[in-house]
C-alpha distance (Angstrom), angle and dihedral (degrees) to the residues before:
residue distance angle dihedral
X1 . . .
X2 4.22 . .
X3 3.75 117.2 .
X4 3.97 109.3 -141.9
X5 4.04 135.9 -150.4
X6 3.58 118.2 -178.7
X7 4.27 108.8 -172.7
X8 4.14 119.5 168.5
X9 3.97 98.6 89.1
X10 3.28 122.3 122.1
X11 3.83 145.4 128.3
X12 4.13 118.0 -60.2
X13 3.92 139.3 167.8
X14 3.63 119.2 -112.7
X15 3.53 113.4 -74.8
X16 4.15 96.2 24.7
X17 3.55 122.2 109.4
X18 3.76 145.2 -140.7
X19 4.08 139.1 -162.3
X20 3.59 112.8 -135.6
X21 3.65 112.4 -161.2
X22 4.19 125.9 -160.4
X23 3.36 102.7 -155.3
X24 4.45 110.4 -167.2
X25 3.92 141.9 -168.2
X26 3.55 133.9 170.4
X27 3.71 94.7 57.5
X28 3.74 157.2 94.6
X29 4.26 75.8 -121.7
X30 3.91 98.8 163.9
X31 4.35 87.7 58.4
X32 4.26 92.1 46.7
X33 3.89 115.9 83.9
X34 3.91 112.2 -119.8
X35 3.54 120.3 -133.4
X36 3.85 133.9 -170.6
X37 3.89 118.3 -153.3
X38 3.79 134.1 -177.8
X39 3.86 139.0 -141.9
X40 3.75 123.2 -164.9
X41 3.75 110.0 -167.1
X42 3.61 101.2 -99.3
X43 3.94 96.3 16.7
X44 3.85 134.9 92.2
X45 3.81 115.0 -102.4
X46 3.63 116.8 -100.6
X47 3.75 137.9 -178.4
X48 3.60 115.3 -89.1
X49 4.78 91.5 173.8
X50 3.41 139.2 -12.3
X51 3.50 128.6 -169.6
X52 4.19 124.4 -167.1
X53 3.49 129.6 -138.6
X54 3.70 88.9 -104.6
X55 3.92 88.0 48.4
X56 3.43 103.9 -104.1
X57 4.03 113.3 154.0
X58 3.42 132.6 -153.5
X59 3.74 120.1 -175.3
X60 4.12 125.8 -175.7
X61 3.55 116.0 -115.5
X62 3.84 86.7 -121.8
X63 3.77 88.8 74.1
X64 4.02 101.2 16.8
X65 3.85 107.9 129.6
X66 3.90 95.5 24.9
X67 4.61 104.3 50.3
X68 3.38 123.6 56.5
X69 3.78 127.1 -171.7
X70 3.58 129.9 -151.1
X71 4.26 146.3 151.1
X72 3.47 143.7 -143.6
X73 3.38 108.7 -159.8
X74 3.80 95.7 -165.2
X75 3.34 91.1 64.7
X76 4.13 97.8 36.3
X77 3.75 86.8 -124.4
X78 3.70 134.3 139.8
X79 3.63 122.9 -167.0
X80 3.51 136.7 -157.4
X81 3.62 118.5 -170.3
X82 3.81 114.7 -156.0
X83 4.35 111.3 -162.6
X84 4.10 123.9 170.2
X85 3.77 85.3 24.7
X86 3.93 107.2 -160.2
X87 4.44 134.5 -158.0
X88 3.66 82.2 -105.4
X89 3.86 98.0 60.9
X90 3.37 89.2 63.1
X91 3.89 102.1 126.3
X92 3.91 154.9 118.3
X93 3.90 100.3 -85.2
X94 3.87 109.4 -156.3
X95 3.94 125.1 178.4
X96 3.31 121.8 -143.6
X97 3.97 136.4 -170.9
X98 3.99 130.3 -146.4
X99 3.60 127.9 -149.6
X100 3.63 127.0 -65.8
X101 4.20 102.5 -72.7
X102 3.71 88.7 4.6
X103 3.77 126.6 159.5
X104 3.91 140.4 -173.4
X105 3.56 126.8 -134.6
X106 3.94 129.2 -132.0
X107 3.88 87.3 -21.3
X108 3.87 133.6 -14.9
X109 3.86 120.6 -76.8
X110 3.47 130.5 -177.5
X111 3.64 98.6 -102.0
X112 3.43 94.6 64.3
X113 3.65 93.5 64.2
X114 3.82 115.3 66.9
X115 3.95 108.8 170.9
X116 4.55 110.5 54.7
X117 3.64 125.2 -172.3
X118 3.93 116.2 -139.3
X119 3.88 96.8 -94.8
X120 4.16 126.8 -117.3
X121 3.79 114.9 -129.2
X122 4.06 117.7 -114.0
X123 3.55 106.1 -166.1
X124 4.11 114.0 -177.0
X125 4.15 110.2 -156.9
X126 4.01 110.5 -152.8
């Protein structure tokens, strides 16, 4: 198992941006996929990026353009970089990691991810 702590949220203006980082231990991290999901209040929690252990990305089109993933796996850290944040990104961000040599499919889900962190709040001010 890998314990997670994302840090980096924090309130912003529309149009500012933020780096959240997911910092782990406990793990083989740098052979787990990464994943970063999303929680509205009052929606379901969706992926916002994912990155495999042999760096693939995948980014939703909600956010393509404007968040960027990435890792350092010296440092068992995954970032995700958040630019022309928006009201509607205004969320619980939580990362998660998959199992050692793990993939997704098509896109991220939940199941694919077995170990969460607690989340950090982003919350975007118009």
């Amino acid at each position: 198992q890998v314990q997670l702590v994302e840090s980096g949220g924090g309130e912003v203006q529309a149009g500012g941006s933020l780096r959240l980082s997911c910092a782990a231990s406990g793990g083989t991290f740098a052979r787990r996929p990464v994943g970063w999901f999303r929680q509205a209040p009052g929606k379901e929690r969706e992926p916002a990026a994912a990155i495999s252990w042999l760096g693939r990305t995948y980014v939703a089109d909600s956010v393509k353009g404007r968040f960027s993933i990435s890792r350092d796996n010296f440092k068992n850290t995954v970032y995700l970089q958040l630019n022309d944040l928006k009201p509607e990104d205004t969320a619980v961000y939580y990362c998660a990691a998959g199992r050692i040599l793990g993939d997704w499919g098509t896109s991220p889900s939940r199941t694919d991810f077995g170990s969460w962190g607690q989340g950090t709040q982003v919350t975007v001010s118009s």
